[in-house]
C-alpha positions as CSV (number, residue, x, y, z in Angstrom):
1,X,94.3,80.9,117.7
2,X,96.0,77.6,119.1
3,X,94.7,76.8,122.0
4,X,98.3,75.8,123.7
5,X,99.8,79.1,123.1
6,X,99.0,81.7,125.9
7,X,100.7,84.8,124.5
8,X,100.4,87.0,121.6
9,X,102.2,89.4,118.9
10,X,100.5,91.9,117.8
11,X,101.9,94.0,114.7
12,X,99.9,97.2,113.9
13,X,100.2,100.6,112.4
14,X,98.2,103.7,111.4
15,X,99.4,106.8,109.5
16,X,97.8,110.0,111.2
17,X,98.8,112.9,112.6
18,X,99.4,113.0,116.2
19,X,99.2,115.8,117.8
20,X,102.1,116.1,121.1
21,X,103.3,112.8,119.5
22,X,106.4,113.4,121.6
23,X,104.5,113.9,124.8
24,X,102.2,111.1,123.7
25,X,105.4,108.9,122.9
26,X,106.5,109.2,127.4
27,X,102.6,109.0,128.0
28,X,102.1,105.3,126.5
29,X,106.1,103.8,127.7
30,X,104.7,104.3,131.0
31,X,101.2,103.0,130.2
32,X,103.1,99.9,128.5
33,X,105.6,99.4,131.2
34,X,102.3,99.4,134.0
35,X,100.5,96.6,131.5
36,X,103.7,94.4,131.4
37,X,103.8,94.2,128.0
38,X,106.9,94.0,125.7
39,X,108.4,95.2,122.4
40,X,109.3,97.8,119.7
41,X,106.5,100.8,119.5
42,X,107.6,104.0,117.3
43,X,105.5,107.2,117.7
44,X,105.8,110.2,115.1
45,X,103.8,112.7,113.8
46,X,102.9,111.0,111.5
47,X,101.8,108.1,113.2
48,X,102.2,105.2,115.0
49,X,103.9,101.4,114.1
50,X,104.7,98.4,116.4
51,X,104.8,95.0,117.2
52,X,104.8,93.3,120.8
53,X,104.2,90.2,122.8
54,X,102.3,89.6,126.1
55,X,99.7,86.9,127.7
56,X,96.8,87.2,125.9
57,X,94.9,88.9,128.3
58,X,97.9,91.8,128.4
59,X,97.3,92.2,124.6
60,X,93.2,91.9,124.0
61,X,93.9,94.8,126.7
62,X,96.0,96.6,125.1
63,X,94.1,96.1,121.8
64,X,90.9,97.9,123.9
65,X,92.9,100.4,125.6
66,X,94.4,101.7,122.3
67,X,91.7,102.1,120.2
68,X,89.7,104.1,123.6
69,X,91.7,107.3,121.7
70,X,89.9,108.3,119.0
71,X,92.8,109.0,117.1
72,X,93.1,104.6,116.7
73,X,89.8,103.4,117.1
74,X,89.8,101.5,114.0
75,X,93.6,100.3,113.9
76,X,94.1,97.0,112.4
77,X,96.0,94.4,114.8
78,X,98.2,91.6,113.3
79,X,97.8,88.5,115.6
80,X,99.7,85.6,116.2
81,X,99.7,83.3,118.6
82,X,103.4,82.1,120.2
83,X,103.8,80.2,123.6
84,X,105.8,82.7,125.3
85,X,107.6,86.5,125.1
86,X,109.0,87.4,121.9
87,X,111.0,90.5,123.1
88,X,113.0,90.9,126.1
89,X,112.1,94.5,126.7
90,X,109.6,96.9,125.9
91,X,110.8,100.2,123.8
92,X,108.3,103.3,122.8
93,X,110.4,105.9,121.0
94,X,109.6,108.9,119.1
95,X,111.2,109.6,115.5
96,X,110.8,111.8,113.0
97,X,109.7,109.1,110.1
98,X,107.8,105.8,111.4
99,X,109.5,104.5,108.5
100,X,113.2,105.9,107.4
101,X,112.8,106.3,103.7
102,X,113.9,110.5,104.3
103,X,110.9,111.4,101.9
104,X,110.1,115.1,102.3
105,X,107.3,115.0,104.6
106,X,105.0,117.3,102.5
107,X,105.1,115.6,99.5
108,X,104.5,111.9,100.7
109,X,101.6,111.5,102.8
110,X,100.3,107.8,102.7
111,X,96.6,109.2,104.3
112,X,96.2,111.4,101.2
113,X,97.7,108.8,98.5
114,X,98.8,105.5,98.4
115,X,98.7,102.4,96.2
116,X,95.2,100.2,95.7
117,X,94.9,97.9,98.6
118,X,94.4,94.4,97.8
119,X,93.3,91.4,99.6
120,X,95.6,88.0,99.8
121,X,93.1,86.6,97.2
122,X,93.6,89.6,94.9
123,X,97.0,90.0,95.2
124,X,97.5,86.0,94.9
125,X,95.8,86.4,91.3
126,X,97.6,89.3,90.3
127,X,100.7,87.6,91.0
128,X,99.9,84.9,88.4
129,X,99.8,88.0,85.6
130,X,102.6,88.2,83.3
131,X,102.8,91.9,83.2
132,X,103.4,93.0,87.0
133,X,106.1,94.1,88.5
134,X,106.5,92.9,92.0
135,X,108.4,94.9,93.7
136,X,109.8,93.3,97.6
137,X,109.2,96.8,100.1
138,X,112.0,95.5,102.3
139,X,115.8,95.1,102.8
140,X,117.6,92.6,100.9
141,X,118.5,90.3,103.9
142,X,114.7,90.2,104.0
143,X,114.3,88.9,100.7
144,X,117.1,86.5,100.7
145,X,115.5,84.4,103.3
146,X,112.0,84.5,101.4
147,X,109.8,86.4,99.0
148,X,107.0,86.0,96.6
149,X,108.0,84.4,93.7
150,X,109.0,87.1,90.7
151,X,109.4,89.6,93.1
152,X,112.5,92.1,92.2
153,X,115.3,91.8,95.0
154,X,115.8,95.6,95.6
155,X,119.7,96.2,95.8
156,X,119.8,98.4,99.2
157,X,120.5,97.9,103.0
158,X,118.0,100.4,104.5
159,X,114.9,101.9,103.5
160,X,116.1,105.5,103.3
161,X,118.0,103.7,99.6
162,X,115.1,103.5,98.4
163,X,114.2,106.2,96.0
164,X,117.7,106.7,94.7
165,X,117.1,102.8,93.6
166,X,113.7,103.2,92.3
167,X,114.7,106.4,89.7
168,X,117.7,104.2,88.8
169,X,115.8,101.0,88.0
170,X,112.1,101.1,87.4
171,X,111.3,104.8,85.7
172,X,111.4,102.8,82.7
173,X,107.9,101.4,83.7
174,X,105.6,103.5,85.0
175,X,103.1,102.4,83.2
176,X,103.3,98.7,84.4
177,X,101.2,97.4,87.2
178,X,103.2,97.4,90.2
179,X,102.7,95.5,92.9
180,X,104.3,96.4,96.3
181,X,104.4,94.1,99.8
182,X,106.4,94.7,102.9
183,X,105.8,92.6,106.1
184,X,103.3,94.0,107.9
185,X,102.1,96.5,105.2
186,X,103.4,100.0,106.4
187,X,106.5,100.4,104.6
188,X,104.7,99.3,101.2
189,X,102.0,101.7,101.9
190,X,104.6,104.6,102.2
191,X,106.0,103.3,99.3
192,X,103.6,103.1,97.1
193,X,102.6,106.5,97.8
194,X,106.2,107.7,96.8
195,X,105.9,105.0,93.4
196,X,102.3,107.1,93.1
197,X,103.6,110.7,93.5
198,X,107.2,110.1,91.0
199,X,104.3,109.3,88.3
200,X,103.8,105.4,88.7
201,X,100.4,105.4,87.0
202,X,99.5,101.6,88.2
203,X,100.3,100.8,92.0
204,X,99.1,98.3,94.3
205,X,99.8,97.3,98.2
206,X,99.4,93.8,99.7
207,X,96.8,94.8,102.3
208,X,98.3,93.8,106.1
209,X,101.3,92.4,104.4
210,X,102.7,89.0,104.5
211,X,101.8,88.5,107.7
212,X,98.0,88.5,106.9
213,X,98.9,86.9,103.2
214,X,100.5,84.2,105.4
215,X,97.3,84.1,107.8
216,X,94.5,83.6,104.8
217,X,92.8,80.5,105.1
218,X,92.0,80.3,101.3
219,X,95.3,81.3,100.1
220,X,97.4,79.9,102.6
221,X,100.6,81.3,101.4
222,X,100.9,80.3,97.9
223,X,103.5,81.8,95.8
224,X,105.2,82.8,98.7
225,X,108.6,80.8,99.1
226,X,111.3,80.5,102.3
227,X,110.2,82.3,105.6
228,X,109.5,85.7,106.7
229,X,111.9,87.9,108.4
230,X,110.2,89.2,111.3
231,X,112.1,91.7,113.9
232,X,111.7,89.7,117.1
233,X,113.5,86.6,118.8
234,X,111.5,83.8,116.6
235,X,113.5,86.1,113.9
236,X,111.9,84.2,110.9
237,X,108.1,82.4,110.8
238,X,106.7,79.9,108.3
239,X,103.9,81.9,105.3
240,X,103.4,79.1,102.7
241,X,101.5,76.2,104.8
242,X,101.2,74.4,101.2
243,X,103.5,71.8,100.0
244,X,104.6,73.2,97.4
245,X,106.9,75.5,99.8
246,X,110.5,76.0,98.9
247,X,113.3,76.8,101.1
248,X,115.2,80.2,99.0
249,X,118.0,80.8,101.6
250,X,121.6,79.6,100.9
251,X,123.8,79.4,104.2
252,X,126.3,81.7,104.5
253,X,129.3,79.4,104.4
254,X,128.3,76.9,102.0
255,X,125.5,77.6,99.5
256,X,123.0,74.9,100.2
257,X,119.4,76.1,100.7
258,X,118.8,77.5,104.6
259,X,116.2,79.2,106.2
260,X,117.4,80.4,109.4
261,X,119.5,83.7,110.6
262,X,121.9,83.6,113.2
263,X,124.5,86.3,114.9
264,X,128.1,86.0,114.7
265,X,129.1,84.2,118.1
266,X,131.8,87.0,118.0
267,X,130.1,90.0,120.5
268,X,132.6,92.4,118.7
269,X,130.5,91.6,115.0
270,X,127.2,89.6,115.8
271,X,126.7,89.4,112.3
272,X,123.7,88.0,111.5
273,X,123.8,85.4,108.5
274,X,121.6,82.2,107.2
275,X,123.1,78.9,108.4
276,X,122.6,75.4,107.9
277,X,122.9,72.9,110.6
278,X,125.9,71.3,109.5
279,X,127.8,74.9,109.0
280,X,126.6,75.6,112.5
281,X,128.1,73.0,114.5
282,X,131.7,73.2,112.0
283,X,132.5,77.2,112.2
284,X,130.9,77.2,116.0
285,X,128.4,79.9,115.6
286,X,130.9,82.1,113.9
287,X,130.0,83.8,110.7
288,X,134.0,83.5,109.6
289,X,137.3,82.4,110.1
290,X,138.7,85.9,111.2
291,X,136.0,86.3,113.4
292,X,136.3,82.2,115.2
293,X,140.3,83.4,115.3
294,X,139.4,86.7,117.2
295,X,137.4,85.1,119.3
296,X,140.0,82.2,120.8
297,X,142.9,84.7,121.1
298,X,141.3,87.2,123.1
Protein backbone atom coordinates (compact mmCIF):
# COMPACT_ATOMS: atom_id res chain seq x y z
CA UNK A 1 0.00 0.00 0.00
CA UNK A 2 1.91 3.37 -0.79
CA UNK A 3 2.45 5.08 1.99
CA UNK A 4 1.37 8.72 0.36
CA UNK A 5 -1.97 7.59 -0.63
CA UNK A 6 -4.62 7.94 2.15
CA UNK A 7 -7.69 6.56 0.45
CA UNK A 8 -8.75 3.33 -0.98
CA UNK A 9 -10.95 1.30 -3.66
CA UNK A 10 -12.21 -1.51 -2.78
CA UNK A 11 -13.83 -3.85 -5.60
CA UNK A 12 -15.63 -7.02 -4.19
CA UNK A 13 -18.36 -9.46 -4.83
CA UNK A 14 -20.00 -12.63 -3.63
CA UNK A 15 -22.75 -14.73 -5.28
CA UNK A 16 -25.33 -15.82 -2.48
CA UNK A 17 -28.65 -15.67 -1.83
CA UNK A 18 -29.80 -12.81 0.15
CA UNK A 19 -32.66 -13.07 1.77
CA UNK A 20 -34.91 -9.34 1.86
CA UNK A 21 -32.15 -8.23 -0.58
CA UNK A 22 -34.35 -5.38 -1.33
CA UNK A 23 -34.83 -4.33 2.25
CA UNK A 24 -31.20 -5.15 2.73
CA UNK A 25 -30.39 -2.93 -0.42
CA UNK A 26 -32.19 0.67 1.75
CA UNK A 27 -30.58 -0.96 5.04
CA UNK A 28 -26.71 -0.62 3.80
CA UNK A 29 -27.38 3.13 1.49
CA UNK A 30 -28.06 4.45 4.83
CA UNK A 31 -25.27 2.51 6.64
CA UNK A 32 -22.94 3.83 3.63
CA UNK A 33 -24.16 7.33 3.55
CA UNK A 34 -23.47 7.41 7.79
CA UNK A 35 -19.70 5.94 7.03
CA UNK A 36 -19.05 8.66 4.32
CA UNK A 37 -18.07 6.42 1.92
CA UNK A 38 -18.57 6.62 -1.94
CA UNK A 39 -19.45 4.52 -5.00
CA UNK A 40 -21.37 1.96 -7.03
CA UNK A 41 -22.86 -1.08 -4.75
CA UNK A 42 -25.54 -3.44 -6.56
CA UNK A 43 -27.64 -5.77 -4.23
CA UNK A 44 -29.72 -8.80 -5.70
CA UNK A 45 -30.75 -11.96 -4.81
CA UNK A 46 -28.38 -13.30 -5.89
CA UNK A 47 -25.72 -11.39 -4.40
CA UNK A 48 -23.82 -8.61 -3.92
CA UNK A 49 -20.98 -6.55 -6.28
CA UNK A 50 -19.27 -3.14 -5.79
CA UNK A 51 -16.46 -1.03 -5.90
CA UNK A 52 -15.94 2.31 -3.72
CA UNK A 53 -13.41 4.82 -2.47
CA UNK A 54 -12.93 6.34 1.06
CA UNK A 55 -9.94 7.25 3.58
CA UNK A 56 -8.53 4.20 4.60
CA UNK A 57 -9.90 4.18 7.84
CA UNK A 58 -13.66 4.52 6.19
CA UNK A 59 -12.81 1.42 4.09
CA UNK A 60 -10.75 -1.15 6.63
CA UNK A 61 -14.26 -0.22 8.39
CA UNK A 62 -16.24 -1.00 6.01
CA UNK A 63 -14.26 -4.10 5.15
CA UNK A 64 -15.01 -5.18 9.12
CA UNK A 65 -18.42 -4.08 9.22
CA UNK A 66 -19.43 -6.17 6.09
CA UNK A 67 -18.14 -9.23 6.77
CA UNK A 68 -19.94 -8.90 10.76
CA UNK A 69 -23.10 -10.59 8.53
CA UNK A 70 -22.56 -13.93 8.23
CA UNK A 71 -23.90 -13.93 4.92
CA UNK A 72 -19.99 -12.10 3.83
CA UNK A 73 -17.68 -13.10 6.29
CA UNK A 74 -15.25 -14.39 3.92
CA UNK A 75 -15.71 -11.82 0.94
CA UNK A 76 -12.72 -11.17 -0.92
CA UNK A 77 -11.71 -7.25 -1.14
CA UNK A 78 -9.80 -5.81 -4.19
CA UNK A 79 -7.56 -3.03 -2.81
CA UNK A 80 -5.94 -0.25 -4.25
CA UNK A 81 -4.44 2.49 -3.02
CA UNK A 82 -5.34 6.19 -4.81
CA UNK A 83 -4.69 9.68 -3.07
CA UNK A 84 -8.07 10.82 -3.07
CA UNK A 85 -12.07 9.92 -3.94
CA UNK A 86 -12.67 8.12 -6.95
CA UNK A 87 -16.50 8.57 -7.13
CA UNK A 88 -18.43 11.63 -6.51
CA UNK A 89 -21.42 9.90 -4.92
CA UNK A 90 -22.32 6.90 -3.32
CA UNK A 91 -25.17 4.55 -5.12
CA UNK A 92 -26.56 1.12 -3.47
CA UNK A 93 -29.34 -0.19 -5.76
CA UNK A 94 -31.16 -3.34 -6.04
CA UNK A 95 -31.56 -5.26 -9.49
CA UNK A 96 -32.70 -8.26 -10.55
CA UNK A 97 -29.13 -9.66 -12.05
CA UNK A 98 -25.72 -8.31 -10.38
CA UNK A 99 -24.57 -8.84 -13.75
CA UNK A 100 -27.02 -8.26 -16.89
CA UNK A 101 -26.34 -11.28 -19.00
CA UNK A 102 -30.56 -12.10 -18.82
CA UNK A 103 -29.61 -15.86 -18.12
CA UNK A 104 -32.62 -17.71 -16.69
CA UNK A 105 -31.94 -17.57 -13.12
CA UNK A 106 -32.53 -21.28 -12.48
CA UNK A 107 -30.34 -22.62 -14.77
CA UNK A 108 -27.11 -20.43 -14.13
CA UNK A 109 -26.05 -20.33 -10.64
CA UNK A 110 -22.27 -19.47 -10.31
CA UNK A 111 -22.38 -21.05 -6.35
CA UNK A 112 -23.41 -24.46 -7.80
CA UNK A 113 -21.04 -24.26 -11.04
CA UNK A 114 -18.60 -22.25 -12.44
CA UNK A 115 -15.27 -22.45 -14.33
CA UNK A 116 -11.85 -23.69 -12.41
CA UNK A 117 -10.38 -20.77 -10.60
CA UNK A 118 -6.91 -20.13 -11.29
CA UNK A 119 -4.32 -18.01 -9.74
CA UNK A 120 -2.29 -15.14 -11.83
CA UNK A 121 0.61 -17.70 -11.91
CA UNK A 122 -1.64 -20.42 -13.37
CA UNK A 123 -3.40 -18.48 -15.60
CA UNK A 124 -0.02 -16.57 -16.80
CA UNK A 125 1.16 -20.26 -17.79
CA UNK A 126 -1.82 -21.30 -19.42
CA UNK A 127 -1.79 -18.25 -21.46
CA UNK A 128 1.51 -19.34 -22.99
CA UNK A 129 -0.43 -22.73 -24.31
CA UNK A 130 -1.18 -22.99 -27.87
CA UNK A 131 -4.45 -24.60 -27.54
CA UNK A 132 -6.61 -22.10 -25.28
CA UNK A 133 -9.04 -20.02 -26.03
CA UNK A 134 -9.07 -16.86 -24.26
CA UNK A 135 -11.99 -15.45 -24.18
CA UNK A 136 -12.21 -11.22 -22.84
CA UNK A 137 -15.54 -11.45 -20.22
CA UNK A 138 -16.18 -7.81 -21.02
CA UNK A 139 -17.50 -5.11 -23.48
CA UNK A 140 -15.56 -4.35 -26.42
CA UNK A 141 -14.61 -0.75 -25.47
CA UNK A 142 -13.05 -2.66 -22.62
CA UNK A 143 -10.90 -4.63 -24.69
CA UNK A 144 -9.88 -2.00 -27.16
CA UNK A 145 -8.07 -0.10 -24.53
CA UNK A 146 -6.22 -3.40 -23.21
CA UNK A 147 -6.40 -7.11 -22.95
CA UNK A 148 -4.37 -10.24 -22.55
CA UNK A 149 -2.64 -10.97 -25.45
CA UNK A 150 -4.65 -13.69 -27.78
CA UNK A 151 -7.59 -12.92 -26.08
CA UNK A 152 -10.87 -13.00 -28.60
CA UNK A 153 -12.46 -9.44 -28.83
CA UNK A 154 -16.17 -10.45 -28.26
CA UNK A 155 -18.31 -8.47 -30.81
CA UNK A 156 -21.11 -6.94 -28.33
CA UNK A 157 -21.90 -3.67 -26.33
CA UNK A 158 -23.50 -5.15 -23.21
CA UNK A 159 -23.28 -8.24 -21.31
CA UNK A 160 -26.87 -9.34 -21.85
CA UNK A 161 -25.11 -10.12 -25.92
CA UNK A 162 -23.46 -12.42 -24.59
CA UNK A 163 -24.88 -15.83 -25.13
CA UNK A 164 -26.44 -15.09 -28.53
CA UNK A 165 -22.49 -14.42 -29.37
CA UNK A 166 -21.06 -17.38 -27.74
CA UNK A 167 -23.66 -20.04 -29.69
CA UNK A 168 -22.78 -18.05 -32.84
CA UNK A 169 -19.02 -18.20 -32.46
CA UNK A 170 -17.44 -20.71 -30.09
CA UNK A 171 -19.93 -24.05 -30.09
CA UNK A 172 -17.44 -25.17 -32.57
CA UNK A 173 -15.07 -25.76 -29.46
CA UNK A 174 -16.31 -27.05 -26.64
CA UNK A 175 -13.82 -29.16 -26.20
CA UNK A 176 -10.90 -26.59 -26.08
CA UNK A 177 -9.61 -25.15 -22.84
CA UNK A 178 -11.26 -21.93 -22.33
CA UNK A 179 -10.06 -19.46 -20.45
CA UNK A 180 -12.29 -16.55 -19.24
CA UNK A 181 -11.15 -13.03 -17.28
CA UNK A 182 -13.34 -10.05 -16.56
CA UNK A 183 -12.00 -7.10 -14.39
CA UNK A 184 -12.69 -7.91 -11.09
CA UNK A 185 -13.67 -11.58 -11.67
CA UNK A 186 -17.65 -11.61 -11.32
CA UNK A 187 -18.80 -11.37 -14.72
CA UNK A 188 -16.29 -14.21 -15.82
CA UNK A 189 -17.37 -16.35 -13.04
CA UNK A 190 -21.13 -16.01 -14.28
CA UNK A 191 -19.85 -16.72 -17.49
CA UNK A 192 -18.13 -19.45 -17.17
CA UNK A 193 -20.90 -21.09 -15.51
CA UNK A 194 -23.13 -20.40 -18.59
CA UNK A 195 -19.80 -21.65 -20.98
CA UNK A 196 -20.08 -24.78 -18.30
CA UNK A 197 -23.88 -25.41 -18.47
CA UNK A 198 -24.22 -24.94 -22.77
CA UNK A 199 -21.67 -28.09 -22.57
CA UNK A 200 -18.12 -26.31 -22.59
CA UNK A 201 -16.28 -29.33 -21.22
CA UNK A 202 -12.92 -27.27 -20.34
CA UNK A 203 -13.51 -23.76 -18.51
CA UNK A 204 -11.36 -21.71 -16.42
CA UNK A 205 -11.71 -18.14 -14.59
CA UNK A 206 -8.90 -15.76 -13.76
CA UNK A 207 -9.34 -15.74 -9.98
CA UNK A 208 -10.02 -11.85 -8.70
CA UNK A 209 -9.61 -10.76 -12.26
CA UNK A 210 -7.22 -8.41 -13.73
CA UNK A 211 -7.15 -6.35 -10.98
CA UNK A 212 -5.47 -9.03 -8.81
CA UNK A 213 -3.49 -10.38 -12.07
CA UNK A 214 -2.28 -6.73 -12.21
CA UNK A 215 -1.53 -6.81 -8.34
CA UNK A 216 0.78 -10.17 -8.31
CA UNK A 217 4.19 -9.52 -7.35
CA UNK A 218 5.57 -12.51 -9.33
CA UNK A 219 3.70 -11.98 -12.35
CA UNK A 220 3.44 -8.50 -12.45
CA UNK A 221 1.13 -8.17 -15.39
CA UNK A 222 2.82 -10.06 -18.06
CA UNK A 223 1.01 -10.79 -21.18
CA UNK A 224 -1.33 -8.20 -20.34
CA UNK A 225 -1.02 -5.19 -22.82
CA UNK A 226 -2.66 -1.33 -22.77
CA UNK A 227 -4.64 -0.46 -19.46
CA UNK A 228 -7.64 -1.56 -17.71
CA UNK A 229 -10.92 -0.03 -17.99
CA UNK A 230 -12.12 0.47 -14.64
CA UNK A 231 -15.72 2.16 -13.89
CA UNK A 232 -14.62 5.14 -11.76
CA UNK A 233 -13.02 8.69 -12.46
CA UNK A 234 -9.25 7.31 -12.87
CA UNK A 235 -11.39 5.48 -15.74
CA UNK A 236 -8.30 3.38 -16.88
CA UNK A 237 -5.18 1.95 -14.44
CA UNK A 238 -1.82 0.65 -15.46
CA UNK A 239 -1.65 -3.93 -15.17
CA UNK A 240 1.62 -4.76 -16.93
CA UNK A 241 4.44 -3.02 -14.55
CA UNK A 242 7.06 -4.90 -16.99
CA UNK A 243 8.71 -3.24 -19.85
CA UNK A 244 7.69 -5.21 -22.19
CA UNK A 245 4.07 -3.22 -21.94
CA UNK A 246 2.38 -2.12 -25.08
CA UNK A 247 0.06 0.59 -25.54
CA UNK A 248 -3.17 -1.35 -27.82
CA UNK A 249 -5.50 1.65 -28.04
CA UNK A 250 -5.75 3.70 -31.30
CA UNK A 251 -7.26 7.36 -30.81
CA UNK A 252 -10.41 7.94 -32.06
CA UNK A 253 -9.61 10.46 -34.69
CA UNK A 254 -6.43 9.41 -35.86
CA UNK A 255 -5.23 5.80 -35.43
CA UNK A 256 -2.07 6.16 -33.52
CA UNK A 257 -1.76 3.99 -30.33
CA UNK A 258 -3.66 5.77 -27.13
CA UNK A 259 -4.56 4.66 -23.96
CA UNK A 260 -6.86 7.00 -22.50
CA UNK A 261 -10.86 7.54 -22.69
CA UNK A 262 -12.41 10.77 -22.71
CA UNK A 263 -16.29 12.10 -23.13
CA UNK A 264 -17.44 14.09 -25.87
CA UNK A 265 -17.10 17.80 -24.64
CA UNK A 266 -20.69 18.00 -26.25
CA UNK A 267 -23.21 17.45 -22.94
CA UNK A 268 -25.84 16.43 -25.57
CA UNK A 269 -23.45 13.06 -26.67
CA UNK A 270 -20.53 12.77 -23.99
CA UNK A 271 -19.24 10.09 -25.94
CA UNK A 272 -16.60 8.48 -24.55
CA UNK A 273 -13.62 7.62 -27.02
CA UNK A 274 -9.59 7.00 -26.70
CA UNK A 275 -7.56 10.14 -27.56
CA UNK A 276 -4.21 11.12 -27.97
CA UNK A 277 -2.79 14.24 -26.81
CA UNK A 278 -2.37 15.93 -29.96
CA UNK A 279 -6.11 14.93 -31.18
CA UNK A 280 -7.17 16.49 -27.85
CA UNK A 281 -5.98 19.88 -28.04
CA UNK A 282 -6.97 20.00 -32.25
CA UNK A 283 -10.86 18.75 -32.09
CA UNK A 284 -11.17 20.56 -28.41
CA UNK A 285 -12.46 17.65 -26.44
CA UNK A 286 -14.99 16.81 -29.13
CA UNK A 287 -15.28 13.32 -30.33
CA UNK A 288 -16.41 14.85 -34.03
CA UNK A 289 -16.89 17.58 -36.22
CA UNK A 290 -20.83 17.43 -35.99
CA UNK A 291 -20.60 17.34 -32.51
CA UNK A 292 -17.56 20.70 -32.18
CA UNK A 293 -20.29 22.40 -34.83
CA UNK A 294 -23.26 21.71 -32.40
CA UNK A 295 -21.61 22.87 -29.78
CA UNK A 296 -20.52 26.60 -31.13
CA UNK A 297 -23.93 27.31 -32.63
CA UNK A 298 -25.95 26.72 -29.75
Amino acid sequence: MNGQSEYNVLLFYKFIAVPDAEQFTQEHLAYCRELGIKGRILIADEGINGTLSGTIGQTEQYMHDLRQNPLFADIVFKIDAVEGHTFRKIFVRYKKELVTFRFNEEDINPTLQSGKRLAPKQFYEYLQRDDVIVLDGRNGYEYDLGHFRGAIRPDIETSKEFPEWIRENLSENKHKPILTYCTGGIRCEKLSSFLLKEGFEDVYQLDGGIVTYGQDEEVKGRLFDGKCYVFDERISIPINHTEEANVVGQCHHCAKPADRYINCANDLCHHQHIICDECETLHNHYCSEECSSFSQAI
